[in-house]
C-alpha positions in Angstrom: 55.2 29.6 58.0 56.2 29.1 54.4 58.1 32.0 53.8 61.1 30.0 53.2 60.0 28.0 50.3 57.7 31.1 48.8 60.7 33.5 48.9 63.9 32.1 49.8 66.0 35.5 48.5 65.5 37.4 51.5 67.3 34.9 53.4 69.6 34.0 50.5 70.9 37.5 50.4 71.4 38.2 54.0 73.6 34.7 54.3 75.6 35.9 51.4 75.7 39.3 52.7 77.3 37.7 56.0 79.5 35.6 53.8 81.0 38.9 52.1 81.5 40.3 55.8 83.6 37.5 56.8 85.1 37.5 53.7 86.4 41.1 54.4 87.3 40.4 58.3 89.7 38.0 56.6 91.0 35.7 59.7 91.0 32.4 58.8 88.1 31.3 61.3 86.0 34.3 59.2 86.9 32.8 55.8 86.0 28.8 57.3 82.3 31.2 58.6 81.9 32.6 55.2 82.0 29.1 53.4 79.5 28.2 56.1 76.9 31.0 54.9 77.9 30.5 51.4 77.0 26.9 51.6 73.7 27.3 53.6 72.7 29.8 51.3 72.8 26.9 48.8 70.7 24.4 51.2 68.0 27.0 51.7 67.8 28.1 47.7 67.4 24.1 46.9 65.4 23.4 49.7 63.2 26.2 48.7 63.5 24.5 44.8 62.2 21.0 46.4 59.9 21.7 48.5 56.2 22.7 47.0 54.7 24.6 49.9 51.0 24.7 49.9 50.4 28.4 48.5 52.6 26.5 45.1 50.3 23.8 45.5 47.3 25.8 45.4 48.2 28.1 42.8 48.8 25.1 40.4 45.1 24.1 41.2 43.5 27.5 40.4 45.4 28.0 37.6 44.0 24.6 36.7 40.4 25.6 37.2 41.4 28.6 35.1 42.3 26.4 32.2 38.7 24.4 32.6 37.0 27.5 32.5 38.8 29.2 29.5 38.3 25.5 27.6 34.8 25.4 28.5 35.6 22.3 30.5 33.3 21.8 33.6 35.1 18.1 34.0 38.5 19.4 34.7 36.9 22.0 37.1 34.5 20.2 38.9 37.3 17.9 39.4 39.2 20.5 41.4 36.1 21.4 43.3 35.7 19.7 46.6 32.8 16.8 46.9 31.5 18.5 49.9 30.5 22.1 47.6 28.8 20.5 45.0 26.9 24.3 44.6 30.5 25.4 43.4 29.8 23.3 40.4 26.6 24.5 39.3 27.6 28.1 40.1 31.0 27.3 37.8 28.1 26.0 35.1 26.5 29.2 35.7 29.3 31.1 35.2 30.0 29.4 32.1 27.0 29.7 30.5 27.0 33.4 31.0 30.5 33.7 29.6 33.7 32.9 27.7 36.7 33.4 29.6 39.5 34.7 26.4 43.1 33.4 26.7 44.6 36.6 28.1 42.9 36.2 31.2 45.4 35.3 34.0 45.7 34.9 37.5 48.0 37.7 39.2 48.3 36.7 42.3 47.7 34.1 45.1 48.3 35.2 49.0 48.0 32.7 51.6 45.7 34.5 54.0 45.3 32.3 57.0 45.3 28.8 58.2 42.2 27.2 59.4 41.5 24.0 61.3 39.3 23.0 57.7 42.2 24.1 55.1 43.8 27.2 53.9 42.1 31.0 52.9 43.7 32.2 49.9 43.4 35.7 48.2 43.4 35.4 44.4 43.6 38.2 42.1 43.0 37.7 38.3 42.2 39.7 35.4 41.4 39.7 31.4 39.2 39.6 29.2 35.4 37.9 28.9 32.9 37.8 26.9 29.3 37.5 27.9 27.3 35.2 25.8 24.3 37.4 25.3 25.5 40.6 23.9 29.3 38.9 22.2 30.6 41.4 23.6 34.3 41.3 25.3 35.0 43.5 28.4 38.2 43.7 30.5 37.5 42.7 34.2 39.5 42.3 37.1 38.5 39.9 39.3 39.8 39.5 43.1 38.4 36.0 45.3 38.6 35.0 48.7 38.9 31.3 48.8 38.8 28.3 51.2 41.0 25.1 49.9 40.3 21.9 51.7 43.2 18.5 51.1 40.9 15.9 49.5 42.8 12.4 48.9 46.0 14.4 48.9 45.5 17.7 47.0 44.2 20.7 47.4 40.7 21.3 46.3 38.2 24.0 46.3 35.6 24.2 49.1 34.7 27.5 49.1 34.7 30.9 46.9 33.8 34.2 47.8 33.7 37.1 45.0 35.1 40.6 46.2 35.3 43.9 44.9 39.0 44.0 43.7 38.7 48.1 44.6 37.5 47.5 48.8 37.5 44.0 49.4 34.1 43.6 50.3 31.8 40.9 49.6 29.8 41.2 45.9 27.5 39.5 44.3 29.2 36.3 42.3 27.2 37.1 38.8 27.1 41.0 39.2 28.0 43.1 35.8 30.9 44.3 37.4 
């Protein structure tokens, strides 16, 4: 559904492929068609520069609740956090009393899922380095969520979270040791 503003270049190429091939037919109604696909090529790249799809949307917002957790700041993530999951919050405390996320930790991906009638599920993979508070020790994890985002006054907000194991995808413990 937003494949055109997530990745416009498949589209992009194939109108400018079409272009070339009228180009190369060279009758004047080709080269009037090629100017067509040349200039709707442009429409879809700028439509696709415009428009913010969701998946954009929320990949802001995690990245966002990233930042609050590598600055130690549960005001900017709670913020982010639906008011309908306040237990989000006080596992995000949790979290960050246990550790310190470092600056090279990074999110790698975010995959729209699927659609629900309550909001959007959205695959996130991250990884870096932490270090838990109780040995100062810093370990390289890879992390990999399956989320549920919910449109609170007009953004996209965290409802749900679901730790996986980034290896098979199966449900794990959210404060595990690995």
């Amino acid at each position: 559904m937003y494949y055109l503003t997530d990745n416009p270049w498949p589209i992009i190429i194939v109108l400018g492929g079409l272009a070339v091939a009228a180009l190369v037919l060279g009758a004047p109604a080709m080269r009037k068609l090629a100017l067509v696909f040349c200039v709707a090529a442009g429409l879809v790249y700028v439509a696709a520069d415009l428009i913010e799809s969701p998946r954009e949307q929320i990949e802001v917002a995690a990245n966002k609740i990233l930042d609050g957790f590598q600055n130690e700041d549960l005001l900017a993530i709670g913020a982010l956090i639906s008011k309908q999951s306040p237990q989000l919050i006080d596992t995000a405390s949790h979290g960050l009393s246990l550790v310190s996320i470092e600056d090279d930790f990074h999110i790698r991906s975010v995959k729209l899922k699927f659609e629900t009638s309550d909001g959007l599920v959205v695959q996130i993979r991250a990884n870096g380095n932490v270090k838990e508070h109780t040995h100062s020790m810093t370990q390289r994890t890879a992390e990999y969520w399956e989320t549920t985002w919910v449109r609170e006054s007009g953004n996209w907000v965290l409802s749900k979270a679901t730790r996986l194991n980034p290896i098979n995808g199966q449900p794990r413990a959210t404060f595990d040791s690995n």
